[in-house]
C-alpha positions, 0 to 999 in steps of 0.5 A: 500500500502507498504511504500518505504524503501530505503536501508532496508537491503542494505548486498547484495546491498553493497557485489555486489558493494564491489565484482566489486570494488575490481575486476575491481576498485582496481588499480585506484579510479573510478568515480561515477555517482549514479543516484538514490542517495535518502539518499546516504547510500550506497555510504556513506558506500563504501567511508569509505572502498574504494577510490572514485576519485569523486563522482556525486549524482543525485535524482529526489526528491529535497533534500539539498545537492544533485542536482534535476537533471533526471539522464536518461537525463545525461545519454543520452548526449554524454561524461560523464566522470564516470565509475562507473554508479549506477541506484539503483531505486525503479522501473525499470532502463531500461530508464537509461540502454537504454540512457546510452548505445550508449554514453559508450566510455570507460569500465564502471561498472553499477549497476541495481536494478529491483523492482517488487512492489509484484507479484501481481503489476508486469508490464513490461514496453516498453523496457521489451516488445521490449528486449522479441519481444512481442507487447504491446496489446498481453501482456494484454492478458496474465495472471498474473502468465505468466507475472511474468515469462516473467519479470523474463526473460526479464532482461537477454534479456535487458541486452544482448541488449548491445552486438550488440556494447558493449562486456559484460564482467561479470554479476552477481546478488546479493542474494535477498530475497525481491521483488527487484533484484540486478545486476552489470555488466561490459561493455567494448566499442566493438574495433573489437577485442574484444570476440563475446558477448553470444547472448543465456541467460547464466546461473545466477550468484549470490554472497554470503555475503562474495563476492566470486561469484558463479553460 
C-alpha cells in the first residue's frame, strides 16, 4: 500500500489558493477555517505572502498545537464566522461540502481536494451516488473502468448541488498530475437577485503555475 504524503508537491495546491486570494481576498484579510490542517504547510506558506485576519486549524489526528476537533461537525452548526473554508483531505470532502452548505450566510471561498487512492481503489461514496441519481446496489454492478468515469463526473454534479440556494460564482481546478484533484470555488448566499446558477456541467477550468486561469 502507498504511504500518505501530505503536501508532496503542494505548486498547484498553493497557485489555486494564491489565484482566489488575490481575486476575491485582496481588499480585506479573510478568515480561515482549514479543516484538514495535518502539518499546516500550506497555510504556513500563504501567511508569509498574504494577510490572514485569523486563522482556525482543525485535524482529526491529535497533534500539539492544533485542536482534535471533526471539522464536518463545525461545519454543520449554524454561524461560523470564516470565509475562507479549506477541506484539503486525503479522501473525499463531500461530508464537509454537504454540512457546510445550508449554514453559508455570507460569500465564502472553499477549497476541495478529491483523492482517488489509484484507479484501481476508486469508490464513490453516498453523496457521489445521490449528486449522479444512481442507487447504491446498481453501482456494484458496474465495472471498474465505468466507475472511474462516473467519479470523474460526479464532482461537477456535487458541486452544482449548491445552486438550488447558493449562486456559484467561479470554479476552477488546479493542474494535477497525481491521483488527487484540486478545486476552489466561490459561493455567494442566493438574495433573489442574484444570476440563475448553470444547472448543465460547464466546461473545466484549470490554472497554470503562474495563476492566470484558463479553460
Amino acid at each position: 500500500m502507498t504511504a500518505k504524503t501530505d503536501n508532496h508537491d503542494p505548486t498547484a495546491k498553493l497557485e489555486l489558493r494564491r489565484y482566489f486570494l488575490r481575486k476575491y481576498h485582496a481588499d480585506k484579510p479573510p478568515d480561515v477555517l482549514d479543516c484538514c490542517q495535518g502539518g499546516g504547510l500550506l497555510w504556513r506558506e500563504l501567511r508569509k505572502e498574504f494577510d490572514v485576519a485569523s486563522y482556525w486549524g482543525l485535524d482529526l489526528k491529535p497533534k500539539k498545537g492544533r485542536l482534535k476537533l471533526d471539522s464536518v461537525r463545525v461545519l454543520a452548526q449554524i454561524g461560523w464566522p470564516q470565509n475562507i473554508v479549506d477541506v484539503d483531505t486525503y479522501g473525499s470532502p463531500w461530508k464537509h461540502w454537504e454540512a457546510m452548505l445550508p449554514n453559508v450566510t455570507r460569500p465564502v471561498t472553499v477549497f476541495l481536494t478529491i483523492g482517488y487512492g489509484g484507479p484501481n481503489r476508486i469508490r464513490l461514496g453516498r453523496y457521489e451516488l445521490l449528486a449522479l441519481g444512481i442507487s447504491l446496489p446498481r453501482i456494484h454492478q458496474m465495472s471498474g473502468a465505468i466507475t472511474h468515469k462516473l467519479a470523474e463526473l460526479a464532482i461537477t454534479y456535487c458541486v452544482a448541488r449548491c445552486c438550488d440556494d447558493i449562486i456559484l460564482v467561479e470554479a476552477v481546478e488546479a493542474v494535477s498530475d497525481g491521483n488527487a484533484r484540486y478545486i476552489g470555488v466561490r459561493l455567494e448566499p442566493r438574495n433573489g437577485s442574484g444570476p440563475v446558477c448553470q444547472t448543465e456541467p460547464q466546461p473545466k477550468h484549470s490554472i497554470d503555475v503562474g495563476g492566470q486561469p484558463h479553460v
